[in-house]
NUVEX-901011 format. One record per residue (C-alpha): residue number from 1; y, x negated, z; residue in three letters. Coordinates in pm, whole numbers. Example, Ala and Ser with C-alpha at 12.3 -4.5 7.8 and 13.67 -1.06 7.14 Angstrom:
2
1 -450 -1230 780 ALA
2 -106 -1367 714 SER
***
This chain:
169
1 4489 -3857 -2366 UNK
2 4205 -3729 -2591 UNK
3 4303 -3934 -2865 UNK
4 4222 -4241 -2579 UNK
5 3926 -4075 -2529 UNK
6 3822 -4050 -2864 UNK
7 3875 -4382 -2929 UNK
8 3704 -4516 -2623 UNK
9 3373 -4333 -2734 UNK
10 3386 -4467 -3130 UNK
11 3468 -4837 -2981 UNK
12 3135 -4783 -2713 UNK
13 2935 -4625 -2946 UNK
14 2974 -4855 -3246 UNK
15 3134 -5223 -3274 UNK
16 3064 -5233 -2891 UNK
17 2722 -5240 -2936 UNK
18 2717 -5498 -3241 UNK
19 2928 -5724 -3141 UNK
20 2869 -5684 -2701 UNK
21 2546 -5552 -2686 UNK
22 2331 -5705 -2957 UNK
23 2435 -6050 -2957 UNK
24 2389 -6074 -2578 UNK
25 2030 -5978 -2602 UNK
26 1998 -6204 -2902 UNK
27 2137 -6472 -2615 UNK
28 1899 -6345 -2343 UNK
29 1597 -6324 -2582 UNK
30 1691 -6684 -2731 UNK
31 1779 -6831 -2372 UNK
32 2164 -6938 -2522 UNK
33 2409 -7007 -2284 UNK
34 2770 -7099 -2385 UNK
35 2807 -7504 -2384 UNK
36 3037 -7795 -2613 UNK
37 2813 -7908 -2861 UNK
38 2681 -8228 -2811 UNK
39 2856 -8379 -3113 UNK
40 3209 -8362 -3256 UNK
41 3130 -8216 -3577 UNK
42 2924 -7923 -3390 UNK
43 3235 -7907 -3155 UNK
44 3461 -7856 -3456 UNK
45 3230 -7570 -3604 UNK
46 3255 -7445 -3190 UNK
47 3643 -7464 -3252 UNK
48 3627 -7241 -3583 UNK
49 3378 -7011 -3435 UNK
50 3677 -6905 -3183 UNK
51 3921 -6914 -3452 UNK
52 3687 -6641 -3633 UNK
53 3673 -6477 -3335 UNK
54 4067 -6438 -3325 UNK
55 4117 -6342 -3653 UNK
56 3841 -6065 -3602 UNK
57 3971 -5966 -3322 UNK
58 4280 -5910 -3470 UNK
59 4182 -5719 -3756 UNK
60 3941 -5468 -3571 UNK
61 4257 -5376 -3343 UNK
62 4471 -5373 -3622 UNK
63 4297 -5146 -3778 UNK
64 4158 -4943 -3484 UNK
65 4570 -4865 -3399 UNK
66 4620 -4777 -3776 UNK
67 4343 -4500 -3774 UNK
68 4496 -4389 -3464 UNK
69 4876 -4372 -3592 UNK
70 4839 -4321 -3965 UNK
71 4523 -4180 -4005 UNK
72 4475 -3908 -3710 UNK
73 4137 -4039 -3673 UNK
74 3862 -4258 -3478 UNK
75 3657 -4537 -3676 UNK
76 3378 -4358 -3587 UNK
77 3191 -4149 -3904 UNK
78 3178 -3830 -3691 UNK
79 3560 -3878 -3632 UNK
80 3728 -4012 -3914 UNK
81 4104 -4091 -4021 UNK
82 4292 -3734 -4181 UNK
83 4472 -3919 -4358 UNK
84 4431 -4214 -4581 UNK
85 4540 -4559 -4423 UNK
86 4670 -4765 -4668 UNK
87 4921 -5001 -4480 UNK
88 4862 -5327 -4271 UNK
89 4543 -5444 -4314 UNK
90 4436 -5212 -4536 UNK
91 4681 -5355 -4795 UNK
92 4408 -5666 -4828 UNK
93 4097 -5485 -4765 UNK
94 3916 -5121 -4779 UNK
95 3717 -5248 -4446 UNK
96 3879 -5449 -4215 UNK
97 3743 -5320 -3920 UNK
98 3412 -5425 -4043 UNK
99 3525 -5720 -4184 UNK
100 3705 -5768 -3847 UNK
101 3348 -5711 -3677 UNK
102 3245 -5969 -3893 UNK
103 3399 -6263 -3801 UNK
104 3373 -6164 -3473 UNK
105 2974 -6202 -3508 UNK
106 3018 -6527 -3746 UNK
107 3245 -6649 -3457 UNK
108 2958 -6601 -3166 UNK
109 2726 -6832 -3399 UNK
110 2924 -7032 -3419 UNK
111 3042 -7038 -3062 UNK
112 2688 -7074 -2954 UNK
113 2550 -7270 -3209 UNK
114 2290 -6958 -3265 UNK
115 2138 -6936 -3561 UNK
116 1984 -6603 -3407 UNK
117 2327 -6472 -3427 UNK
118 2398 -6620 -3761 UNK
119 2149 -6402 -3867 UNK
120 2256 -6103 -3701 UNK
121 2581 -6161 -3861 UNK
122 2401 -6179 -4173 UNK
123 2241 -5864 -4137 UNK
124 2500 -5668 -4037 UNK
125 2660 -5710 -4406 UNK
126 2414 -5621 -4522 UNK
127 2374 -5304 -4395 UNK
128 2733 -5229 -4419 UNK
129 2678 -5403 -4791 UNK
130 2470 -5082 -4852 UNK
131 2545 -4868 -4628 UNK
132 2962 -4836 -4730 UNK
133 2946 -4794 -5106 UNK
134 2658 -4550 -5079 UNK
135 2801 -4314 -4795 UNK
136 3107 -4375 -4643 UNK
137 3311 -4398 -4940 UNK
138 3184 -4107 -5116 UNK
139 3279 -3921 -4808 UNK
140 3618 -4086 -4829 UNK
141 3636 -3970 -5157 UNK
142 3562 -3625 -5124 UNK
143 3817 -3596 -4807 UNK
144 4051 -3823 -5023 UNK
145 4062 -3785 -5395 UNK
146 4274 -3946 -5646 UNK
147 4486 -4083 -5400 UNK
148 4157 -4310 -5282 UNK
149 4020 -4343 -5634 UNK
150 4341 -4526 -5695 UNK
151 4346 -4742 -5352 UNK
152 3992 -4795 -5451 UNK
153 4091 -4966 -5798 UNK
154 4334 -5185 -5596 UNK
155 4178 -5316 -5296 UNK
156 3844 -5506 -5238 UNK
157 3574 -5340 -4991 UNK
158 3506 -5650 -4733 UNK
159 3672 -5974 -4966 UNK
160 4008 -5921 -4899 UNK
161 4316 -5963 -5144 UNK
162 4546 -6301 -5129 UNK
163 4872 -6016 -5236 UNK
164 4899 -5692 -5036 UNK
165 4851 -5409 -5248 UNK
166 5175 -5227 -5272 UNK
167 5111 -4804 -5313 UNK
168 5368 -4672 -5513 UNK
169 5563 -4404 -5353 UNK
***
């Protein structure tokens, strides 16, 4: 049950807010409301933006129920994994939660046509452009060691892999 709860409180505190919070007062501020586009090729980018949306989806909880079962840990910074997560997603990418987060953002501009979200989207790789290489993964490091030094060589930050990455026993 506190594991739940732990969980409940990283998801509110963090990807809640980017990808819930912000782009609905983006919407509000920008007066979008969900409607087809008013031409087919608009309607196909409409169609992808929910197909982003799905794959995002599916790699935040992915990787939300591997920090939960492998790791021993919350996504959040103040709760991290205990233990290294190197399976599932993580075979293809250091960050798919973010990268998950991602697509979920690219897939509301394109959902509602925004380009107020696009560039949300936008700058939230950025900050996680800086923001990952200069403090999170030193931290995973230290916590870590070789064993992430080598996962490190292997897999890409946010670009994932085509191959998983297969740890060596």
């Amino acid at each position: 049950m506190l594991m739940l709860i732990r969980h409940l409180l990283s998801i509110a505190a963090l990807p809640f807010v980017m990808a819930v919070v912000v782009p609905t007062w983006i919407a509000r501020r920008d007066h979008i409301t969900p409607s087809i586009g008013p031409t087919l090729p608009l309607v196909l980018v409409q169609i992808g933006g929910v197909i982003a949306l799905v794959i995002g989806v599916i790699l935040f909880v992915s990787s939300l129920r591997r920090f939960a079962t492998e790791g021993k840990g919350t996504l959040a910074p103040w709760d991290p994994p205990r233990q290294l997560v190197v399976h599932g997603p993580y075979r293809y990418v250091r960050n798919p939660m973010i990268s998950g987060v991602i697509f979920i953002l690219l897939g509301e501009a394109m959902l509602l046509l925004s380009k107020g979200h696009l560039w949300w989207a936008l700058t939230f790789f950025a900050i996680n452009a800086v923001y990952i290489p200069l403090f999170e993964e030193p931290q995973r490091e230290g916590r870590f060691g070789d064993s992430y030094r080598e996962y490190r060589r292997h897999v890409p930050r946010m670009l994932p892999r085509l191959r998983p990455w297969q740890p060596e026993v």
